[in-house]
Backbone as JSON Lines, residues from 0, in Angstrom:
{"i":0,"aa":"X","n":[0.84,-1.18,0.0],"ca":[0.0,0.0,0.0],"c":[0.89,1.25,0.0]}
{"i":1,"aa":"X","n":[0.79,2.22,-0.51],"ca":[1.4,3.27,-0.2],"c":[0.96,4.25,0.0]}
{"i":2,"aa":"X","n":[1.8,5.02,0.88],"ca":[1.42,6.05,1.7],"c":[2.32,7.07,1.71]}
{"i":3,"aa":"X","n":[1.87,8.18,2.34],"ca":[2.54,9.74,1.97],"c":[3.5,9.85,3.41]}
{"i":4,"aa":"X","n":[4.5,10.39,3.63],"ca":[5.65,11.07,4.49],"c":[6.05,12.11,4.59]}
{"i":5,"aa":"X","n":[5.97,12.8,5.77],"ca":[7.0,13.97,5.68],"c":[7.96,14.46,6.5]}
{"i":6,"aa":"X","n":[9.04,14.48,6.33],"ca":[9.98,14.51,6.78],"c":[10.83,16.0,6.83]}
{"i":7,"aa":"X","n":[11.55,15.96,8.15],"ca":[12.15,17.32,8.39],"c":[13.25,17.97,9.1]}
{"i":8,"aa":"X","n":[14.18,16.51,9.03],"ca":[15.32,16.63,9.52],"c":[16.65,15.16,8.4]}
{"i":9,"aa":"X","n":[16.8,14.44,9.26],"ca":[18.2,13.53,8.71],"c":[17.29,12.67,7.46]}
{"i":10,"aa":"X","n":[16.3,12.43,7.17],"ca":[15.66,11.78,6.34],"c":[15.41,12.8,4.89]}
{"i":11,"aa":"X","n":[15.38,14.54,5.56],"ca":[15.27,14.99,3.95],"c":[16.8,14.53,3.34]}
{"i":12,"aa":"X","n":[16.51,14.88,1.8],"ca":[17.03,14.64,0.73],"c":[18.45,15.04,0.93]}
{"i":13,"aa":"X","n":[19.67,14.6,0.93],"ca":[21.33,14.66,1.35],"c":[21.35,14.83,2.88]}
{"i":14,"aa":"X","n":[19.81,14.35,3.67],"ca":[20.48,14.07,4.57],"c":[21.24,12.78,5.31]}
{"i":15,"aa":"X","n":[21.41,12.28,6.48],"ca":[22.38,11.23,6.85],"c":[21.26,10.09,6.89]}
{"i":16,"aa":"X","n":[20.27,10.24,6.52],"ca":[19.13,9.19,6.77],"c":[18.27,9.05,5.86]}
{"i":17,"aa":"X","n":[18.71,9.74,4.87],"ca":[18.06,9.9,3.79],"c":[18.03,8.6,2.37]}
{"i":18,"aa":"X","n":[19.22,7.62,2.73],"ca":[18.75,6.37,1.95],"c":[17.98,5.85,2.03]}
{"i":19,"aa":"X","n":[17.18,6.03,3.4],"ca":[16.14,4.91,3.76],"c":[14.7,5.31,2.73]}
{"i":20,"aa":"X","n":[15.07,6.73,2.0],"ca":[13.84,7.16,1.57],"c":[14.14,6.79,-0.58]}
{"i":21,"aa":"X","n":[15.38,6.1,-0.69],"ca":[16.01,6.24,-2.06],"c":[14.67,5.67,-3.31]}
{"i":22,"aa":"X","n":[14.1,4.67,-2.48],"ca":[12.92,4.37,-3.74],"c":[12.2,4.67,-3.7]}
{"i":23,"aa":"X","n":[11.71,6.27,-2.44],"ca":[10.47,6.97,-2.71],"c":[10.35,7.82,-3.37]}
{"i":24,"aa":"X","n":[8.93,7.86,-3.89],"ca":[8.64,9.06,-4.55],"c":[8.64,10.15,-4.24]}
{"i":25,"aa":"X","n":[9.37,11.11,-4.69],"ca":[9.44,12.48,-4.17],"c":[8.34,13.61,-4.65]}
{"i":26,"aa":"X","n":[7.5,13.94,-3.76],"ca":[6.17,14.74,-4.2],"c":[6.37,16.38,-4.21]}
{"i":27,"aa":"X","n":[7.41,16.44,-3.06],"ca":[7.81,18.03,-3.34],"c":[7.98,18.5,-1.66]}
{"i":28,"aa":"X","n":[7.58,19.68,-1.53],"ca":[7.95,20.33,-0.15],"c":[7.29,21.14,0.39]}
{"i":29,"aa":"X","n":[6.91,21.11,1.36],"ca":[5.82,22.3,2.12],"c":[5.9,22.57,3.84]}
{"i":30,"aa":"X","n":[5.21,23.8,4.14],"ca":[5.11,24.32,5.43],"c":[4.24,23.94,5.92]}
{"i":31,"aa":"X","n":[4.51,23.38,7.29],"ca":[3.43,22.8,8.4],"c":[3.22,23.99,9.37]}
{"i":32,"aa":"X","n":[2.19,23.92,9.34],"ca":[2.23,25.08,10.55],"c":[1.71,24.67,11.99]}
{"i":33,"aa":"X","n":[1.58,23.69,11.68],"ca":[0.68,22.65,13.09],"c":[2.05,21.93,13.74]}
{"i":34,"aa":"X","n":[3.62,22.76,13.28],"ca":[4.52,22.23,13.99],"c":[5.2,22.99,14.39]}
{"i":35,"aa":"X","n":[6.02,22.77,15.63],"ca":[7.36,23.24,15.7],"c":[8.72,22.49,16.29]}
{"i":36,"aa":"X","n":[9.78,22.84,14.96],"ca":[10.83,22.14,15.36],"c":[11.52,22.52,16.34]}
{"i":37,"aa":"X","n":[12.85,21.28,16.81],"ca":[13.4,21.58,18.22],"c":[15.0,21.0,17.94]}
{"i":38,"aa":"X","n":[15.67,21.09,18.42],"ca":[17.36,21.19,18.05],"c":[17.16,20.16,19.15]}
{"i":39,"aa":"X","n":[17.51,18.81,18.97],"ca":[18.16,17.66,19.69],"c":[19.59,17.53,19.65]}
{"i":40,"aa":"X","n":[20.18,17.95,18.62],"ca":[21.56,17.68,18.8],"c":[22.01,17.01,17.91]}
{"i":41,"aa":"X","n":[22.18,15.49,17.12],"ca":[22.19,15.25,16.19],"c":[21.07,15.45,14.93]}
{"i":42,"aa":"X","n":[19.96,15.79,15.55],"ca":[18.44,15.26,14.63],"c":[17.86,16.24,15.42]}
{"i":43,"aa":"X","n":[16.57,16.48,14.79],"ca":[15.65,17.84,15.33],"c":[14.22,16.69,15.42]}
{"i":44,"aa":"X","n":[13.76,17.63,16.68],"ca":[11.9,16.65,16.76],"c":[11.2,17.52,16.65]}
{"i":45,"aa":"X","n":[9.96,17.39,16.35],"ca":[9.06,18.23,15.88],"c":[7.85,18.12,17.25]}
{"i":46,"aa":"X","n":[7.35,18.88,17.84],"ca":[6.13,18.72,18.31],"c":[4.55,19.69,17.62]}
{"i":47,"aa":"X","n":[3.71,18.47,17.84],"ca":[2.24,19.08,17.07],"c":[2.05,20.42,17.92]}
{"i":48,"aa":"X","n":[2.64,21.69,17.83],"ca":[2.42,23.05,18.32],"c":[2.52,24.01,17.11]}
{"i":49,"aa":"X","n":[1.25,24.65,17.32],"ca":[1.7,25.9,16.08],"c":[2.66,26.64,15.86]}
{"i":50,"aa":"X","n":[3.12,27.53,14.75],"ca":[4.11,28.19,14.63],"c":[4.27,28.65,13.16]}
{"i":51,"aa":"X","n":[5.24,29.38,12.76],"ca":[5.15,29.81,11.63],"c":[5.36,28.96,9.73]}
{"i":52,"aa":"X","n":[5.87,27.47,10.95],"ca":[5.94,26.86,10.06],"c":[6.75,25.64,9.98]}
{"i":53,"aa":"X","n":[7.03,24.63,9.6],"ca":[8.46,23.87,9.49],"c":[8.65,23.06,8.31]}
{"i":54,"aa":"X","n":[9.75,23.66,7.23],"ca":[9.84,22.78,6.31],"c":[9.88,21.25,6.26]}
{"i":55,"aa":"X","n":[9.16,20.94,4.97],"ca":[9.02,19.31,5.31],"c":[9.03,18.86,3.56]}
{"i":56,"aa":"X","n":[9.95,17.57,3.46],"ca":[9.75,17.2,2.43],"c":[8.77,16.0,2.61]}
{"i":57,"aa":"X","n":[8.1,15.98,1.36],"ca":[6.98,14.82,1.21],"c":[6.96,13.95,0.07]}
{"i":58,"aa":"X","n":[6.97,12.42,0.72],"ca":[7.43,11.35,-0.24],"c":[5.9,9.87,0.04]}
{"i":59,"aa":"X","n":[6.1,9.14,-1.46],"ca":[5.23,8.26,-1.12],"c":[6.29,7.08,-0.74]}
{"i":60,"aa":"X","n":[5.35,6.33,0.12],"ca":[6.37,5.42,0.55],"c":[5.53,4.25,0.19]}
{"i":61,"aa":"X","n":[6.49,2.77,0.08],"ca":[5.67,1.75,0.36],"c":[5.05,1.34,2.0]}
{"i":62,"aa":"X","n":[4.74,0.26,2.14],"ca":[4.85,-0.3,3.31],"c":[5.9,-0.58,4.12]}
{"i":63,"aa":"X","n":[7.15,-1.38,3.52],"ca":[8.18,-1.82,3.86],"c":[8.92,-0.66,4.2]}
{"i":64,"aa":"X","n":[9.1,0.34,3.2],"ca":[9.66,1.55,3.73],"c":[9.37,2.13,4.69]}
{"i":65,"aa":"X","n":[8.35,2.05,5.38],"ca":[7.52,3.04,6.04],"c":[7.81,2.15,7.52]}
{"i":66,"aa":"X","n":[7.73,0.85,7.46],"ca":[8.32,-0.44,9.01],"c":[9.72,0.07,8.75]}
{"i":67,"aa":"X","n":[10.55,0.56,7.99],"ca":[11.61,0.87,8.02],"c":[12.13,2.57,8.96]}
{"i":68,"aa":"X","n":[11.28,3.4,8.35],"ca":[11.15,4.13,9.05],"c":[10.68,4.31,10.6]}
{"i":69,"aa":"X","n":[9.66,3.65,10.85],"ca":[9.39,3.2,12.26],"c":[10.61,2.7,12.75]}
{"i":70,"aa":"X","n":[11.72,1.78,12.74],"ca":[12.63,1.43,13.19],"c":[12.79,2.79,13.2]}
{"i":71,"aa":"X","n":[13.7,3.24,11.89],"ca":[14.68,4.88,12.93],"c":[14.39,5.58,13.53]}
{"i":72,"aa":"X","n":[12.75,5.55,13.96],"ca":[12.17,6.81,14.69],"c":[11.98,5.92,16.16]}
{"i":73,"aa":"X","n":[12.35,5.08,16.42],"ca":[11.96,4.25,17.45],"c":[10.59,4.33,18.16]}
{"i":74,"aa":"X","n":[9.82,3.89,17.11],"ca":[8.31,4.16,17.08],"c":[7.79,2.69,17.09]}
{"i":75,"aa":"X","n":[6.73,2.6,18.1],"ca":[6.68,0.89,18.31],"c":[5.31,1.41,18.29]}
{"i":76,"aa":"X","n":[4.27,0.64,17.37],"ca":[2.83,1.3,17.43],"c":[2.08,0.18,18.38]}
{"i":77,"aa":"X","n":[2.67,-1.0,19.11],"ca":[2.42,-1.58,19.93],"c":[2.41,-0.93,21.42]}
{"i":78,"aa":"X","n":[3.24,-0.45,21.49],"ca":[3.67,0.61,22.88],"c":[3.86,1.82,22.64]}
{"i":79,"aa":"X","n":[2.7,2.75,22.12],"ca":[3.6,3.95,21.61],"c":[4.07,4.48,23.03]}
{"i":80,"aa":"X","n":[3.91,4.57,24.54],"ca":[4.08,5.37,25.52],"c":[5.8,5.48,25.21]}
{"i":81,"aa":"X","n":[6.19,4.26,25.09],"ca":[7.5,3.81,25.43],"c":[8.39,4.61,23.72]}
{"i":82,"aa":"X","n":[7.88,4.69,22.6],"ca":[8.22,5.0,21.56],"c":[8.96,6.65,21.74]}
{"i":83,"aa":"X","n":[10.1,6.84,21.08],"ca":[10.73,7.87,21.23],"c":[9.69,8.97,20.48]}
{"i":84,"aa":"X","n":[9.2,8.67,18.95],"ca":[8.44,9.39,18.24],"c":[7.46,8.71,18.23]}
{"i":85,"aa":"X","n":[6.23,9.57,17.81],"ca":[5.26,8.9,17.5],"c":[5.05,9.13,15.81]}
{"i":86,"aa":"X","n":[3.84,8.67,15.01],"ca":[3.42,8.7,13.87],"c":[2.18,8.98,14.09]}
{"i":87,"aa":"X","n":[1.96,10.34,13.23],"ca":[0.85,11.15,13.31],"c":[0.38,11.54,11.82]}
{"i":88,"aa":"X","n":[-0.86,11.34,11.58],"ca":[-1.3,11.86,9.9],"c":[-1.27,13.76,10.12]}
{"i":89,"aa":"X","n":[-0.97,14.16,8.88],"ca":[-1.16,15.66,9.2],"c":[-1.63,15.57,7.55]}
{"i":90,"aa":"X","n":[-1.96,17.24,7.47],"ca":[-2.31,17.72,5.81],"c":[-1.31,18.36,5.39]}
{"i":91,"aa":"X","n":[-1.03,17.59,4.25],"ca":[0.04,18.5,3.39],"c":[-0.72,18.94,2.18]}
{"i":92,"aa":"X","n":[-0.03,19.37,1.02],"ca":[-0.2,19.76,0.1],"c":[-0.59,18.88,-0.66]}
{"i":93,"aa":"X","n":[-0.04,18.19,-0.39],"ca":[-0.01,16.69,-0.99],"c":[-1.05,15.6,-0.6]}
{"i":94,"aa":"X","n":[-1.59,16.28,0.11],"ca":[-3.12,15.15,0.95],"c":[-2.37,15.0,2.71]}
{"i":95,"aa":"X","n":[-2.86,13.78,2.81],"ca":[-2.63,13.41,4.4],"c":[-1.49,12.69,4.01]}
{"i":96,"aa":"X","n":[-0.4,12.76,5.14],"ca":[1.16,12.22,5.34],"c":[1.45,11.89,6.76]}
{"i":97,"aa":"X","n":[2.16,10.88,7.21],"ca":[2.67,10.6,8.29],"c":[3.78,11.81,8.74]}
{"i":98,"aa":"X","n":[3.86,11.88,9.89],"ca":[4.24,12.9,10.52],"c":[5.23,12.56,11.81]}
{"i":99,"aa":"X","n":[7.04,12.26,11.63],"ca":[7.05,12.03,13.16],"c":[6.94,12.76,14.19]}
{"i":100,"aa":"X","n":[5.93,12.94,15.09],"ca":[6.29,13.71,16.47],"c":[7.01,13.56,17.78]}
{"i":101,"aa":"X","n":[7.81,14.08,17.98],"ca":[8.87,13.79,18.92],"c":[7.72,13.7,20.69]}
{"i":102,"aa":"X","n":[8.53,12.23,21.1],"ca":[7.29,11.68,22.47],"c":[8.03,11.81,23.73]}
{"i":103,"aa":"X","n":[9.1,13.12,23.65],"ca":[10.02,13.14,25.05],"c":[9.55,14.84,25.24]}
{"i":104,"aa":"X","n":[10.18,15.3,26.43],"ca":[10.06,16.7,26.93],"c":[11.09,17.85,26.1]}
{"i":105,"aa":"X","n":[10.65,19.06,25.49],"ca":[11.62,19.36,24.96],"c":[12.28,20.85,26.19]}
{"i":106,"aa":"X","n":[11.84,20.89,26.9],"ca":[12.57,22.14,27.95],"c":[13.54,22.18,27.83]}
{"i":107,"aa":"X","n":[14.46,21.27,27.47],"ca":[15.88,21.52,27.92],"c":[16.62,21.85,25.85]}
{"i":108,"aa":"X","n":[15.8,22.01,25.15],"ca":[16.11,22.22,23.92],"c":[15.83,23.36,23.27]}
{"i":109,"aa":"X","n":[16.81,23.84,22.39],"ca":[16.53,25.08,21.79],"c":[15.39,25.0,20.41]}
{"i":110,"aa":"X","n":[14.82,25.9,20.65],"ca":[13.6,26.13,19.54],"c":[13.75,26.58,17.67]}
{"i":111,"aa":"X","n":[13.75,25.73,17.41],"ca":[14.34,25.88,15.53],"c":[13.5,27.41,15.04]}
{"i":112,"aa":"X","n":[13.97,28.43,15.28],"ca":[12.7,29.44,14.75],"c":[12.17,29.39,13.21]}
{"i":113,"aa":"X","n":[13.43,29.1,12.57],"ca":[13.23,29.01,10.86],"c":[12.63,28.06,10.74]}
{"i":114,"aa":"X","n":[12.58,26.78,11.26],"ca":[11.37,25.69,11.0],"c":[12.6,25.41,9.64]}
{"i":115,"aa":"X","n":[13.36,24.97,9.92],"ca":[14.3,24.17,8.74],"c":[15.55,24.1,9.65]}
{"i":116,"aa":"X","n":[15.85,22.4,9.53],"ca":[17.12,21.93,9.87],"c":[17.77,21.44,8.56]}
């Protein structure tokens, strides 16, 4: 089955995580505004909070790709409490897309204002 993604840190396009996305379809790029990104340190998390925006690229994925992605986001849809991110549908431009949202506290992190890592 395939399904839509969007992504907004090591998974966009030249980033370090970005093979995992090599046989998706690339649909293009847009602003969420139902997010805001957060500086983790290697990788940025996003939480569902408004804001001016956060770039996101958007890809179709298969299935397999998409259990693939769940691995790097350490997203267990069996336990999400325990899951680092969760997977959330949002609206893109592109229709509805999975969304990771970061499932830890971000206080101790600086706030991405540009909404692009």
């Amino acid at each position: 089955m395939i399904q839509r993604v969007a992504v907004y840190g090591t998974l966009k396009r030249g980033g370090s995580n970005s093979e995992l996305l090599k046989d998706a379809i690339v649909l293009g790029e847009d602003w969420l505004t139902g997010l805001t990104l957060y500086d983790l340190g290697p990788y940025p998390g996003a939480l569902a909070e408004p804001s001016t925006g956060v770039m996101v690229e958007v890809f179709e994925v298969n299935d397999y790709t998409l259990q693939q992605l769940d691995r790097l986001e350490d997203f267990f849809p069996q336990a999400p409490e325990e899951s680092l991110y969760l997977r959330r549908e949002m609206s893109t431009q592109f229709g509805l897309a999975w969304v990771y949202i970061y499932n830890r506290p971000v206080a101790n992190h600086r706030r991405i204002a540009s909404g692009n890592w």
